[in-house]
MDAnalysis code that builds the backbone (N, CA, C; Angstrom):
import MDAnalysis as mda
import numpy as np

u = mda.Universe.empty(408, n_residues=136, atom_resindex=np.repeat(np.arange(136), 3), trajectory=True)
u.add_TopologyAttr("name", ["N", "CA", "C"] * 136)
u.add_TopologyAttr("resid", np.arange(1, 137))
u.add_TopologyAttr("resname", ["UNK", "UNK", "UNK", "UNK", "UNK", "UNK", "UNK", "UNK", "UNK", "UNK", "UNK", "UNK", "UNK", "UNK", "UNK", "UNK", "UNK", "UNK", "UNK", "UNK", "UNK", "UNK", "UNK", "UNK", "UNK", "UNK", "UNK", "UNK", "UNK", "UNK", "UNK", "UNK", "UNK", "UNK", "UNK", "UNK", "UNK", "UNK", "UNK", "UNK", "UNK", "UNK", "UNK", "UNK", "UNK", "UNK", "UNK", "UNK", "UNK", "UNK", "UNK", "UNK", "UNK", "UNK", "UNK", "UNK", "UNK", "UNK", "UNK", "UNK", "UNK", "UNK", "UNK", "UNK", "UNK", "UNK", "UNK", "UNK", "UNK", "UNK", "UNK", "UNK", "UNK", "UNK", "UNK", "UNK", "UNK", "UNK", "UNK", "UNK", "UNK", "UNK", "UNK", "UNK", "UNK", "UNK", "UNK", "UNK", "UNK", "UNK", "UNK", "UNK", "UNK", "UNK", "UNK", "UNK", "UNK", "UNK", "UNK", "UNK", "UNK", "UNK", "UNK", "UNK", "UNK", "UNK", "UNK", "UNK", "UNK", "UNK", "UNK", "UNK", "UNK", "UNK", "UNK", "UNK", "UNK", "UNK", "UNK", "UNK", "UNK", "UNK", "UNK", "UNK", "UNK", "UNK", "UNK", "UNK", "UNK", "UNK", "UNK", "UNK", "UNK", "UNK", "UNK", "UNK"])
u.atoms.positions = np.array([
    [0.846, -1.176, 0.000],
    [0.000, 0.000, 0.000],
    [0.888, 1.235, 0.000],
    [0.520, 2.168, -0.817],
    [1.365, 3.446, -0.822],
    [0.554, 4.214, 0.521],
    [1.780, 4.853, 1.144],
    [1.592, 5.776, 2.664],
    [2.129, 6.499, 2.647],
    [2.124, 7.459, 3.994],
    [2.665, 8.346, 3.689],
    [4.488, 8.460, 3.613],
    [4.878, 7.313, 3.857],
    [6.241, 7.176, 3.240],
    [6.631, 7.025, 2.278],
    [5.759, 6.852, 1.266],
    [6.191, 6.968, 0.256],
    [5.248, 8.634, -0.642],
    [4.618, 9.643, 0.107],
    [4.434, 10.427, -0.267],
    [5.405, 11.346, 0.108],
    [5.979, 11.029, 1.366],
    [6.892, 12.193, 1.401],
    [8.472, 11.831, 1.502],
    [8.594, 10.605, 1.056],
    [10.021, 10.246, 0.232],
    [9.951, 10.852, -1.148],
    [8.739, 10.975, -1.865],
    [8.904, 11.625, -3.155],
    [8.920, 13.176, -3.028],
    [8.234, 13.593, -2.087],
    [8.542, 15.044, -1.976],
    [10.004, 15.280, -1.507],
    [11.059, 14.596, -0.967],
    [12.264, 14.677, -0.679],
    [13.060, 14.225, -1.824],
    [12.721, 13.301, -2.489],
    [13.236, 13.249, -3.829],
    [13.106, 14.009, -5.138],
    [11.878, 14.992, -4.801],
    [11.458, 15.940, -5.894],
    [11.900, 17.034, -5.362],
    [12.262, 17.448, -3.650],
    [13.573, 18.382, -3.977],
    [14.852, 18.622, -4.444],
    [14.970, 17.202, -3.735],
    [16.534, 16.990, -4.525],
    [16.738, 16.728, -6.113],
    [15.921, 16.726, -7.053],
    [15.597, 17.006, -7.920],
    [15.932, 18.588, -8.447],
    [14.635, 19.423, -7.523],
    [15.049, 20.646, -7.932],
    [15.932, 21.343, -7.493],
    [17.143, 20.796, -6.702],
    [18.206, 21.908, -6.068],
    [19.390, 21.472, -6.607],
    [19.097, 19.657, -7.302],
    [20.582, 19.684, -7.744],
    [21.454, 20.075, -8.301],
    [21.592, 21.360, -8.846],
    [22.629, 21.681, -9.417],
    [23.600, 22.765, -8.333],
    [22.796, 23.111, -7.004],
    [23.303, 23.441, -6.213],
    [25.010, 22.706, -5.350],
    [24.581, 21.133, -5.557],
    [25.562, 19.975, -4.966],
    [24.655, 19.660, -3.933],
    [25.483, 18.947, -2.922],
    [24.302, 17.888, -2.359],
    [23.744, 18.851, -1.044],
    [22.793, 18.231, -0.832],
    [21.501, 19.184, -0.252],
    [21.402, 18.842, 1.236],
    [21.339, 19.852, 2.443],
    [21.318, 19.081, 3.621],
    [20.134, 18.460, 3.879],
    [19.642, 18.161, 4.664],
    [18.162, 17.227, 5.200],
    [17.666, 18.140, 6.281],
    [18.049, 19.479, 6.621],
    [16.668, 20.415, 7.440],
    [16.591, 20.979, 6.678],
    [17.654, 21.702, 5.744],
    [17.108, 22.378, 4.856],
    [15.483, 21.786, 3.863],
    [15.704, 20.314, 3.463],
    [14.284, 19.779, 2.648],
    [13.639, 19.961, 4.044],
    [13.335, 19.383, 5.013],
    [12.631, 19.201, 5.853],
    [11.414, 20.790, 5.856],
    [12.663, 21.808, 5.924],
    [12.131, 23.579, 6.184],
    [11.105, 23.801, 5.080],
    [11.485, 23.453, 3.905],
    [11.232, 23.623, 2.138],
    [9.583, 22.550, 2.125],
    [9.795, 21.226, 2.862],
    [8.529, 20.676, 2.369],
    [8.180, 20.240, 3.225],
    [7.895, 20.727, 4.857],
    [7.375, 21.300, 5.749],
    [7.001, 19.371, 6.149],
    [8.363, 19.197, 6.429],
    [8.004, 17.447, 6.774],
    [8.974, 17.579, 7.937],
    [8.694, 16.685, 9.023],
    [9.921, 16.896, 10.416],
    [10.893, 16.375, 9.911],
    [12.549, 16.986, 10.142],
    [13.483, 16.396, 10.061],
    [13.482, 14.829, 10.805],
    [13.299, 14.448, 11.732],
    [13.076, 13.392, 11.845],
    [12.456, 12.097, 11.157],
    [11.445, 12.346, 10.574],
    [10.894, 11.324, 9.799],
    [11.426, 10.931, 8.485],
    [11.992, 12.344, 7.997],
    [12.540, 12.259, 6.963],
    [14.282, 11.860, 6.682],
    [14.876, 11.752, 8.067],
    [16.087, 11.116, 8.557],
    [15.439, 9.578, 8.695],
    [14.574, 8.793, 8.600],
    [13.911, 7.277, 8.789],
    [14.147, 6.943, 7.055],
    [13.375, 8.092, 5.934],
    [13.592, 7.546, 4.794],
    [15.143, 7.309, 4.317],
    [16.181, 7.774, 4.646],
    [17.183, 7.529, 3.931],
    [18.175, 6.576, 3.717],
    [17.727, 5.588, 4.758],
    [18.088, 4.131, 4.613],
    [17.643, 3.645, 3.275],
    [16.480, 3.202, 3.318],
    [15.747, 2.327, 1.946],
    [16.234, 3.132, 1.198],
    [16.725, 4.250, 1.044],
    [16.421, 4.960, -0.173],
    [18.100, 4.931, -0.860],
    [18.597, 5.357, 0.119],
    [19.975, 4.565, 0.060],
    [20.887, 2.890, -0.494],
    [20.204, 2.606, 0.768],
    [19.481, 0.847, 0.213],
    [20.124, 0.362, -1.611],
    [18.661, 0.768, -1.753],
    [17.831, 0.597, -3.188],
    [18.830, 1.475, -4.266],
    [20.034, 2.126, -3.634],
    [21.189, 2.932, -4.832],
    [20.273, 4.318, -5.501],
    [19.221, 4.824, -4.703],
    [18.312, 5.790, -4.719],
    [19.007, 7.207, -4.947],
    [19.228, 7.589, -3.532],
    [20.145, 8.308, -2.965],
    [21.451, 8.036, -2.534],
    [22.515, 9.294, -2.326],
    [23.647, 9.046, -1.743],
    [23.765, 9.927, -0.969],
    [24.797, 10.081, 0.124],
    [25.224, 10.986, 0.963],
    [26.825, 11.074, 0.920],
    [26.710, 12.492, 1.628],
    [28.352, 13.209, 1.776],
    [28.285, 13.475, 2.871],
    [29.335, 13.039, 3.301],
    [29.499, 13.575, 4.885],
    [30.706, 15.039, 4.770],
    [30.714, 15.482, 5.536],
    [31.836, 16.288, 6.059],
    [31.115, 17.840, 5.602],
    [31.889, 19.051, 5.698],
    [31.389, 19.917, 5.749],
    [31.135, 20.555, 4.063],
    [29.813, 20.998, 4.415],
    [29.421, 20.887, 2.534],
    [28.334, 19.297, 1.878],
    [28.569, 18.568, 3.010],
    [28.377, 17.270, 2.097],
    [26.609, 17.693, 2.582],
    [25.969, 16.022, 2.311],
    [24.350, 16.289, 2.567],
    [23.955, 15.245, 1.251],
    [22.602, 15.269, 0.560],
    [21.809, 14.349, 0.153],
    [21.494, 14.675, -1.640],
    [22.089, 13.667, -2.409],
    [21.864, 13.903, -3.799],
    [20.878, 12.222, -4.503],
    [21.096, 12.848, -5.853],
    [20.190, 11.450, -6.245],
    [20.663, 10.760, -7.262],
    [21.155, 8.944, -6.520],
    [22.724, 8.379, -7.027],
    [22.536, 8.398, -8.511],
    [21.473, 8.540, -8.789],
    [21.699, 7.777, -10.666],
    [20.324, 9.243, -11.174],
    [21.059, 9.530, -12.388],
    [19.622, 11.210, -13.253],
    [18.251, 10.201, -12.503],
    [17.897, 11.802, -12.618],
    [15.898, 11.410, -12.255],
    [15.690, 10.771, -13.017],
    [15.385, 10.634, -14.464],
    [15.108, 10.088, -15.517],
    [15.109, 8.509, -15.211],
    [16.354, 7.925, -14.439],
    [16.618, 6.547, -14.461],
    [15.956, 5.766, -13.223],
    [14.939, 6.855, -12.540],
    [14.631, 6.386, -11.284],
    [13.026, 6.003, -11.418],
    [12.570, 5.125, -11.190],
    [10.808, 4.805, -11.811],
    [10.364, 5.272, -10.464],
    [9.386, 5.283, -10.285],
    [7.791, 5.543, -9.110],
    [8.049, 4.259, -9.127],
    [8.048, 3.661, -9.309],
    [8.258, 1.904, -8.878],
    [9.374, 1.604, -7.879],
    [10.389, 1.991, -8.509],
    [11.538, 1.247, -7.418],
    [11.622, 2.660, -5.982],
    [11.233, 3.150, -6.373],
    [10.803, 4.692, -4.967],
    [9.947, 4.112, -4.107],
    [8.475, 3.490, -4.347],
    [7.920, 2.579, -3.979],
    [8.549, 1.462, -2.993],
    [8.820, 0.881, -3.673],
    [9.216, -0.518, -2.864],
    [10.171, -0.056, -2.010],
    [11.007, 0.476, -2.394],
    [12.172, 0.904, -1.760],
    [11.694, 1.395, -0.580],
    [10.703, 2.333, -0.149],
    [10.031, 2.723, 0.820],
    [9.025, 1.493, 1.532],
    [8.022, 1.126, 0.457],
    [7.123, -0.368, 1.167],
    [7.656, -1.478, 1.445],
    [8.452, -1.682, 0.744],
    [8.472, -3.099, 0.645],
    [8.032, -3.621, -1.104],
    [8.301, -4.663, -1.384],
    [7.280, -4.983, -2.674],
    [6.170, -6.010, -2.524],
    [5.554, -5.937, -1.268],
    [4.447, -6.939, -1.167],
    [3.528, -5.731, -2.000],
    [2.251, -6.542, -2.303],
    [1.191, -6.128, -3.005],
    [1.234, -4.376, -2.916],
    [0.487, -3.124, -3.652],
    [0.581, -2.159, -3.421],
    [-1.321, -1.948, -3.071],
    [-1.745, -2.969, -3.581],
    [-2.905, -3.037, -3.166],
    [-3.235, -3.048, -1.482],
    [-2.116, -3.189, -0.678],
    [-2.690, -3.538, 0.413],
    [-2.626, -4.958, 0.568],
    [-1.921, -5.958, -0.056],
    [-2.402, -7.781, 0.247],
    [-2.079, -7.896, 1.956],
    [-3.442, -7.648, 2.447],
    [-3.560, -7.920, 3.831],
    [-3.388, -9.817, 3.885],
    [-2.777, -10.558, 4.626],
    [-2.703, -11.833, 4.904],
    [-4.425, -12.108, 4.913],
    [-5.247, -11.768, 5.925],
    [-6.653, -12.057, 5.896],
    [-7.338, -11.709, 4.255],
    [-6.823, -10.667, 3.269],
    [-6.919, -10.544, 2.532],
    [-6.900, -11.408, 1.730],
    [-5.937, -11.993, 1.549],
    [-5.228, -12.905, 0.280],
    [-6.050, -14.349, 0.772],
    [-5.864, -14.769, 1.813],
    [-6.643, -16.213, 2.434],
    [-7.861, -15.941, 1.850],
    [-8.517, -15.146, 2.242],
    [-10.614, -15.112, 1.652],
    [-10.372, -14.863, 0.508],
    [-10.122, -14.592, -0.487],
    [-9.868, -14.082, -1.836],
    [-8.969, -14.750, -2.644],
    [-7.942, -15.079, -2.313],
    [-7.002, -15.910, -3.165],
    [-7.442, -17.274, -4.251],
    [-8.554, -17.304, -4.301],
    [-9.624, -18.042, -4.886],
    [-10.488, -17.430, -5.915],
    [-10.949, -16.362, -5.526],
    [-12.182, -16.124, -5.876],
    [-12.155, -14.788, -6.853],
    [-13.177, -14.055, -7.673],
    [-13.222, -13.115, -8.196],
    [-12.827, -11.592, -7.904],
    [-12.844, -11.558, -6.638],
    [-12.059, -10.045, -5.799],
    [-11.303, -10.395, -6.007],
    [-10.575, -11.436, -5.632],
    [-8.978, -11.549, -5.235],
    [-8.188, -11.584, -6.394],
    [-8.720, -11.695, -7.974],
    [-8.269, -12.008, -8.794],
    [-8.273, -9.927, -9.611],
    [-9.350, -9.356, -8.951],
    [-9.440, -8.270, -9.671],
    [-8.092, -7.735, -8.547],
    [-8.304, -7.747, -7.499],
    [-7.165, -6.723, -6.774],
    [-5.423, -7.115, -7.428],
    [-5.915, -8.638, -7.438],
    [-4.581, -8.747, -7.920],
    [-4.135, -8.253, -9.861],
    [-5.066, -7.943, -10.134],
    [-4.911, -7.255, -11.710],
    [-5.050, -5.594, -11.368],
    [-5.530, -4.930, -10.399],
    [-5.054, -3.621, -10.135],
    [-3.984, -3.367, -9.744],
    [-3.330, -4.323, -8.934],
    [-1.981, -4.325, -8.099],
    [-1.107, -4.207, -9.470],
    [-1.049, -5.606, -10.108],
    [-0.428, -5.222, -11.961],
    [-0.863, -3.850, -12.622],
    [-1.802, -3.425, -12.676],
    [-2.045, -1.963, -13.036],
    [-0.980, -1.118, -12.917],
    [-1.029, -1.299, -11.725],
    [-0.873, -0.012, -10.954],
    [0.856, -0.460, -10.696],
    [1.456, -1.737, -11.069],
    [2.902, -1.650, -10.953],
    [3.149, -1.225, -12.373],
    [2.922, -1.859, -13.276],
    [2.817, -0.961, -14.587],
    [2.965, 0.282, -14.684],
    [2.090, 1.234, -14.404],
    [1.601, 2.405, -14.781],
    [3.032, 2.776, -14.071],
    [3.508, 2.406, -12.618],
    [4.245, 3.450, -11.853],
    [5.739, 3.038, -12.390],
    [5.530, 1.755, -12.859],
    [7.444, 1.704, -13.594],
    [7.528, 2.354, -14.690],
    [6.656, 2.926, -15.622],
    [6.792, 3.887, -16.672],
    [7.004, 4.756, -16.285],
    [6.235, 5.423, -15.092],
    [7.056, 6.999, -14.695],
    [8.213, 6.873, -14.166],
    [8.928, 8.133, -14.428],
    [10.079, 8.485, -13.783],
    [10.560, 9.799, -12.170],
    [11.276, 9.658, -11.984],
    [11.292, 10.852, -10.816],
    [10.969, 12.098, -11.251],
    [11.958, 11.919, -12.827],
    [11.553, 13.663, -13.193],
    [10.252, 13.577, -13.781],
    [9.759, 12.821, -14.252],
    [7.950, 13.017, -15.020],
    [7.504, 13.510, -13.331],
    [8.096, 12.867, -12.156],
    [7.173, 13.606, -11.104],
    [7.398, 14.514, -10.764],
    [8.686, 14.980, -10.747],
    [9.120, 16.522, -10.745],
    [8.248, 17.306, -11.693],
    [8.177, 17.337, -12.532],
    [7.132, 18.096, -13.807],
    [6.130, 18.020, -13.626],
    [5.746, 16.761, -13.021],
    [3.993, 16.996, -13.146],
    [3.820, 17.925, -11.605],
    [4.500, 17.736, -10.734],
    [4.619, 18.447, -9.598],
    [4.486, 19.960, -9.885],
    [5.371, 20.370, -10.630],
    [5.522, 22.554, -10.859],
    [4.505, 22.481, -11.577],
    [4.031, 21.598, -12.849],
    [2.849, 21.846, -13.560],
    [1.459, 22.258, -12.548],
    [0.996, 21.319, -11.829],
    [0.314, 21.288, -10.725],
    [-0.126, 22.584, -10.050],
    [1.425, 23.143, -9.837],
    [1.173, 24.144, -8.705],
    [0.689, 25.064, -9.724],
    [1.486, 25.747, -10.627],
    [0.879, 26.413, -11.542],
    [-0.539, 26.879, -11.709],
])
């Protein structure tokens, strides 16, 4: 299921997006910018790391960039990287047992494909863009 970790791992990834040409970016500074607690947003940078997402610099100057162009990064692997890759549908265990049979269980599991589809075609920067478009 997408949460809010993975809504506001993309808003931390769609800053670092828009500041990179600055060099790498500290983590209160995003925190100040997209009004998320430094804390929570110090929890995403493991997975995100992890997954060859992000990188970090330590020392003075250093802070948070994004390891490989936006372009090469899907809504998919941002996803998991944050969930996990069990179902995005939600496959609750009680879920999958009553259903794993039957006609629900067969549609959730063809939205879940949907919807991994749809999100490995986008990229970080299609979400960066559709993001400024938006505000606009």
């Amino acid at each position: 299921m997408i949460t809010s970790r993975s809504r506001y791992g993309l808003l931390l990834l769609i800053d670092l997006v828009d500041h990179a040409k600055e060099g790498p970016v500290d983590i209160a500074s995003i925190a100040s910018r997209q009004a998320i607690p430094e804390a929570y947003l110090a929890k995403l940078l493991a997975p995100l790391k992890t997954a060859g997402i992000i990188a970090t610099t330590r020392g003075p100057g250093g802070g948070l960039g994004l390891a490989k162009k936006a372009e090469a990064i899907s809504m998919l692997e941002i996803v998991e990287a944050l969930e996990g890759k069990a179902g995005l549908g939600g496959e609750g265990e009680g879920i999958v047992k009553a259903e794993a049979g039957d006609r629900a269980g067969r549609v959730w599991r063809a939205l879940d494909a949907a919807l991994r589809t749809e999100m490995a075609g986008r990229s970080l920067a299609d979400a960066a863009v559709s993001v400024i478009e938006y505000h606009i």
